[in-house]
N, C-alpha and C positions, 0 to 999 in steps of 0.2 A: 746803860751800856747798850750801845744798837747792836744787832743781829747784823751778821753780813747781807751784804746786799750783792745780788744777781743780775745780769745782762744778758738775756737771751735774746740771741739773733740766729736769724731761723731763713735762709733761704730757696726758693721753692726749686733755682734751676739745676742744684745736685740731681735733687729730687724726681725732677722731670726727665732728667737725661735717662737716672736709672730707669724706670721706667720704660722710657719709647726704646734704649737700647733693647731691654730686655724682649719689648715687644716686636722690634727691630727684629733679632737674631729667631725669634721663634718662627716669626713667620715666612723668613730668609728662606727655610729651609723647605717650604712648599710654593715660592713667589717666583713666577715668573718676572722680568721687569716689563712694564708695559709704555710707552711711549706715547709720545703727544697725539691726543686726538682734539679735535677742534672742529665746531662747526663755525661756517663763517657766508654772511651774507653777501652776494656778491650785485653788483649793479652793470646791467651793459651797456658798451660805449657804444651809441648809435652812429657816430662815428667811423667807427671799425668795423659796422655789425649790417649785416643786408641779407636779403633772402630773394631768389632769383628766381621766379616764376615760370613754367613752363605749362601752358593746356594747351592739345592738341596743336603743337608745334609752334604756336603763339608765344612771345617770349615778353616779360615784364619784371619789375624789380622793385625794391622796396626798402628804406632803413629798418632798421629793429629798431625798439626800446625794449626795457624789460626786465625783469627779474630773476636770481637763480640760487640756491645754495649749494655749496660743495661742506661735506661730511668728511674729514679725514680720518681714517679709522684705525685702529689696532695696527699704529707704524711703529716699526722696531726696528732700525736702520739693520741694514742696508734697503728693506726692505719694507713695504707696507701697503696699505690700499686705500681708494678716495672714490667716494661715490658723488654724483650730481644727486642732489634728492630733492630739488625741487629746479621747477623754468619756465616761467612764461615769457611768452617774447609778444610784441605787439607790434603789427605794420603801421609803421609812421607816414606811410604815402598809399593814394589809391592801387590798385593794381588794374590795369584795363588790356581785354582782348577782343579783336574784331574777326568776326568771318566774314567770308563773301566780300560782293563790291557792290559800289554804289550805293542804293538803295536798298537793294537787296542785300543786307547784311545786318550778322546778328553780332551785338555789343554785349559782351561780359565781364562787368567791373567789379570793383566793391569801394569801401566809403572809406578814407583815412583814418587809421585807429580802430577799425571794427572787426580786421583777421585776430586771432591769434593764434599762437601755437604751445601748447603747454603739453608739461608730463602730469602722464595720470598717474602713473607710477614708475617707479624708477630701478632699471634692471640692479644686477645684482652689485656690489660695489668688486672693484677693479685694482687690480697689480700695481703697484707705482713700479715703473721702470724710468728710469735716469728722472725726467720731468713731463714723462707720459702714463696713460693709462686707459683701458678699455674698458667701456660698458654696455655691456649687451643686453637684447632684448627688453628696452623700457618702452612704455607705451606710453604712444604722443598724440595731444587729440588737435583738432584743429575748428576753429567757433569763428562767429561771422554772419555774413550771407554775400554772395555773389548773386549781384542782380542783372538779370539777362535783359534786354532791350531786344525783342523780336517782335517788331507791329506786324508782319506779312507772315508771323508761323513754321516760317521755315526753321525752326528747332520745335515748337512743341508751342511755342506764343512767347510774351513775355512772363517773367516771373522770378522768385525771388529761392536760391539755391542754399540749402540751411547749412552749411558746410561740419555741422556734428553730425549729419548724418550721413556723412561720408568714412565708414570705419579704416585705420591705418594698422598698416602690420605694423611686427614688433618692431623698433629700431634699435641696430646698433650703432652705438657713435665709438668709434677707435681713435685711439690718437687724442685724447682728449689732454691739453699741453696747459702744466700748473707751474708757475714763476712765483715769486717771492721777489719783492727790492726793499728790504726794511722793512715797514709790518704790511705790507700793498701784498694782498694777493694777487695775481691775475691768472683768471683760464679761459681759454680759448679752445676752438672748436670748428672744423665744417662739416654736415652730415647733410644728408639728402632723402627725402620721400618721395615716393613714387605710388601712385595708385589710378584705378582705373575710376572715371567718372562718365556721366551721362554725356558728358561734352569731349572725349577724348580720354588721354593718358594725362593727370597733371602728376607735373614733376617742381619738385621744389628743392633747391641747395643752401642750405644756411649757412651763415658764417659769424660767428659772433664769436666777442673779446669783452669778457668781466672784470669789474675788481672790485676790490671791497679790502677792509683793513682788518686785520687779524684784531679781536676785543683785547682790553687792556686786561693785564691779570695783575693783582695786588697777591703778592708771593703772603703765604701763609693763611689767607681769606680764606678757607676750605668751605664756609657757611655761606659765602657769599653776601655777605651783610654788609660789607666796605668797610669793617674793621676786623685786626686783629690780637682775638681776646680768646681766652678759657675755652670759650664756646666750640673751637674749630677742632679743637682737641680731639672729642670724641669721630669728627667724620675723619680728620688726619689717618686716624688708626682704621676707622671703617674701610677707607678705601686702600691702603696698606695690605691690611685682611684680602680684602674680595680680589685686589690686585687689578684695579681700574685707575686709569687716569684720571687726574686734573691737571690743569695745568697751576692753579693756587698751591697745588701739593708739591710741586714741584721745585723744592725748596732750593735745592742746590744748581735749578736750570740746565738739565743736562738730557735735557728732552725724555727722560724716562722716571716713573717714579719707582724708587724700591728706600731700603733702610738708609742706605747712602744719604737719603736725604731727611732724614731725622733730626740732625745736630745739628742742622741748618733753621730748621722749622722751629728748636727749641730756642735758638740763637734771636730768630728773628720775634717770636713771641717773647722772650725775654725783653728785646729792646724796646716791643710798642709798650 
């Protein structure tokens, strides 16, 4: 005579729900919700992008190419902030200035691709208002050499002008204008230096237009390993806790993470 026989079936995603809700509702109660932050690299359109040279009333102009990131930070509609935190721009054309006449005249150029203009550091990060925002006081250095052409002395002779050693006040750039079209970021930007040199006042006006594509996010990845497994479990809840974004956490897509999006995260590890 057999003994009864038993079927146990045992599944984990009761299991799990209890769980995250529980840990859901606890932490509910000290959790601000925090919103999408993203960094995102952006690339300038030389195209769009120029810098307009002024020394001592001499006037010359240049394409940009160049580099930048924008930070977006601790955004929690209506409201939030976006910092540049990094830019290098590079002049794509000579730049050339003449004094005097004739003969008697001193040339100050420089070589295609040898200025540039970068942040050394990047002020503080900035308001988003509608699709704008400011940021003040970041410091922009400027690398190179401008090489002077003076056989008859009349500047000092010829020679070669290191332009790092020419120091720049703080800059602020206002107005700095960030677009979305589908995952396309674009920012744009005109800001201006001014400073005094051995040759004059140079004044310089930039104008540059970035973009770059927002990174793909595989919803529940929390590890960042390109799958979703057991593993992501534990940072799920870490960042729940601390009450930081991802955008992997972000189960339910609603540009913010809090408990809300629990059932989602358990749904979706359920399914891989």
């Amino acid at each position: 005579m057999s003994g009864p026989s038993y079927n146990f079936q045992f599944s984990l995603v009761p299991t799990m729900k209890k769980l995250f809700l529980t840990v859901g509702f606890a932490v509910a109660a000290i959790f601000t919700p925090v919103a999408q932050a993203q960094i995102i690299p952006l690339t300038v359109n030389p195209n769009l992008s120029s810098v307009d040279v002024t020394l001592d009333g001499q006037s010359s102009s240049s394409q940009l190419s160049g580099t930048t990131t924008i930070d977006f930070q601790n955004l929690s509609p209506p409201s939030g902030s976006a910092q540049i935190t990094q830019l290098d721009f590079v002049l794509d054309d000579a730049l050339s200035f003449r004094f005097g006449v004739s003969i008697l005249s001193v040339t100050v150029s420089s070589t295609p691709g040898d200025v540039m203009v970068s942040m050394v550091s990047p002020g503080a990060p900035g308001t988003i208002s509608g699709t704008t925002f400011d940021q003040l006081a970041n410091v922009i250095q400027m690398t190179g050499d401008f090489d002077v052409n003076d056989p008859f002395g009349l500047a000092g002779g010829s020679q070669t002008i290191d332009l790092s050693t020419i120091p720049l006040s703080p800059l602020d750039a206002t107005a700095i204008t960030v677009t979305q079209s589908g995952d396309t970021i674009t920012v744009s930007n005109v800001f201006s230096i001014s400073e005094e040199t051995d040759f004059g006042l140079l004044e310089a006006e930039v104008t540059y237009v970035a973009t770059g594509v927002a990174p793909a996010v595989i919803l529940g990845d929390v590890n960042q390993d390109d799958f979703v497994t057991f593993l992501d479990i534990s940072p799920f809840i870490a960042l729940l806790s601390a009450a930081q974004f991802q955008a992997e956490a972000d189960c339910n897509e609603d540009g913010m993470l809090n408990f809300l999006d629990i059932s989602f995260f358990i749904n979706i590890l359920a399914g891989s």
